[in-house]
C-alpha positions in Angstrom: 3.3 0.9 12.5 -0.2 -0.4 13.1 -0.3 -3.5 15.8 -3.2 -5.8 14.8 -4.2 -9.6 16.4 -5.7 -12.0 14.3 -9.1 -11.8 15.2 -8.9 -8.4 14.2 -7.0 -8.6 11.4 -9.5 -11.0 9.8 -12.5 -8.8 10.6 -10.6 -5.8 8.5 -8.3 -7.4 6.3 -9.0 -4.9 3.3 -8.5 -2.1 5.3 -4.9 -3.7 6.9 -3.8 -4.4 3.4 -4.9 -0.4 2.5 -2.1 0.8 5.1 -0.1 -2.0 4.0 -0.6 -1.1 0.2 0.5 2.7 1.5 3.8 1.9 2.9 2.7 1.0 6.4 3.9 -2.5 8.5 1.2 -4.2 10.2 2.3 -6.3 12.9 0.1 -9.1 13.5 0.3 -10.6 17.5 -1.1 -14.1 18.7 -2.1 -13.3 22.3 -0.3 -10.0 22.4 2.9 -11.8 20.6 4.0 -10.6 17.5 4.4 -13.3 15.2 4.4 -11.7 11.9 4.7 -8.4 9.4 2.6 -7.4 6.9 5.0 -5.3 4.3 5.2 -3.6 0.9 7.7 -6.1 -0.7 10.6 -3.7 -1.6 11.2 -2.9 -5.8 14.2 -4.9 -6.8 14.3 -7.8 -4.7 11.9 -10.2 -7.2 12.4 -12.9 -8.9 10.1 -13.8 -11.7 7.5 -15.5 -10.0 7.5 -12.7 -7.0 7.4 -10.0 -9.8 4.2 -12.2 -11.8 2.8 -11.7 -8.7 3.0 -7.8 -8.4 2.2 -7.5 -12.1 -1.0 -9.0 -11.2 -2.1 -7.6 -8.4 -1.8 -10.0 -6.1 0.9 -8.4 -3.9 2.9 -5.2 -4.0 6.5 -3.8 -2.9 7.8 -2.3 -0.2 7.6 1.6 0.2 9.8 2.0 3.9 12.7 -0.4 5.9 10.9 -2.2 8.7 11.4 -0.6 12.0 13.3 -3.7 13.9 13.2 -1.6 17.5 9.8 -1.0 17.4 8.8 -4.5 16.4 10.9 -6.1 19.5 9.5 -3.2 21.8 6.2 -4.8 21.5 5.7 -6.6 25.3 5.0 -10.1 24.6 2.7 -11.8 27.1 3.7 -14.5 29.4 2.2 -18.3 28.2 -0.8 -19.4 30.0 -0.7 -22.0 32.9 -3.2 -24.1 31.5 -3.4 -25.9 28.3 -7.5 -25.9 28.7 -7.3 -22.2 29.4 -5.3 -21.3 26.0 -7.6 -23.8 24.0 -10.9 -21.6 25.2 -9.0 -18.1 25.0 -7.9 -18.8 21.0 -11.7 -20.7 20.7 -12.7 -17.3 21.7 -10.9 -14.9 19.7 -11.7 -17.0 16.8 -15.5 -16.2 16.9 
C-alpha cells in the first residue's frame, strides 16, 4: 500500500493510477490524515453505468481486498492551533 498526500498525488497522478491500475491501494492523507483510497473497483460489483465506465477506460476493477489494519495504522496528526496557521500550511502544499 503506497501512502501519498495530495500535493503529491497531483504532481504524479499517472504514475499513482499505474500502481492503482496494478492492484495496488493508494492512500491519499490531508496533513498526514488519511482521507481517502485509491482502488481497482472489484469485477462483479457494477452496475451499468459503473461497467460503461470500465468498458471505456475511464476506471478499472479491483485486483486485492483493501487492507483495513493497515489503513487505520496510519498515525493521524493532531489539528493545528491556529486557523491562520492551517490556511498558510494547505496555501503551501498547494504550490
Amino acid at each position: 500500500m503506497k501512502v501519498a498526500s495530495i500535493s503529491e498525488l497531483k504532481d504524479t497522478l499517472s504514475a499513482h493510477l499505474d500502481r492503482v491500475r496494478s492492484g495496488e491501494i493508494v492512500v491519499v492523507t490531508d496533513r498526514k490524515s488519511p482521507i481517502a483510497t485509491l482502488e481497482r473497483i472489484a469485477p462483479g460489483s457494477l452496475n451499468q453505468s459503473e461497467q460503461r465506465l470500465v468498458s471505456d477506460g475511464i476506471v478499472a476493477p479491483r485486483q486485492q481486498p483493501l487492507d483495513v489494519e493497515a489503513l487505520l495504522a496510519i498515525p493521524s496528526r493532531t489539528p493545528q492551533s491556529s486557523l491562520v496557521a492551517a490556511i498558510l500550511e494547505e496555501r503551501s502544499e498547494s504550490r
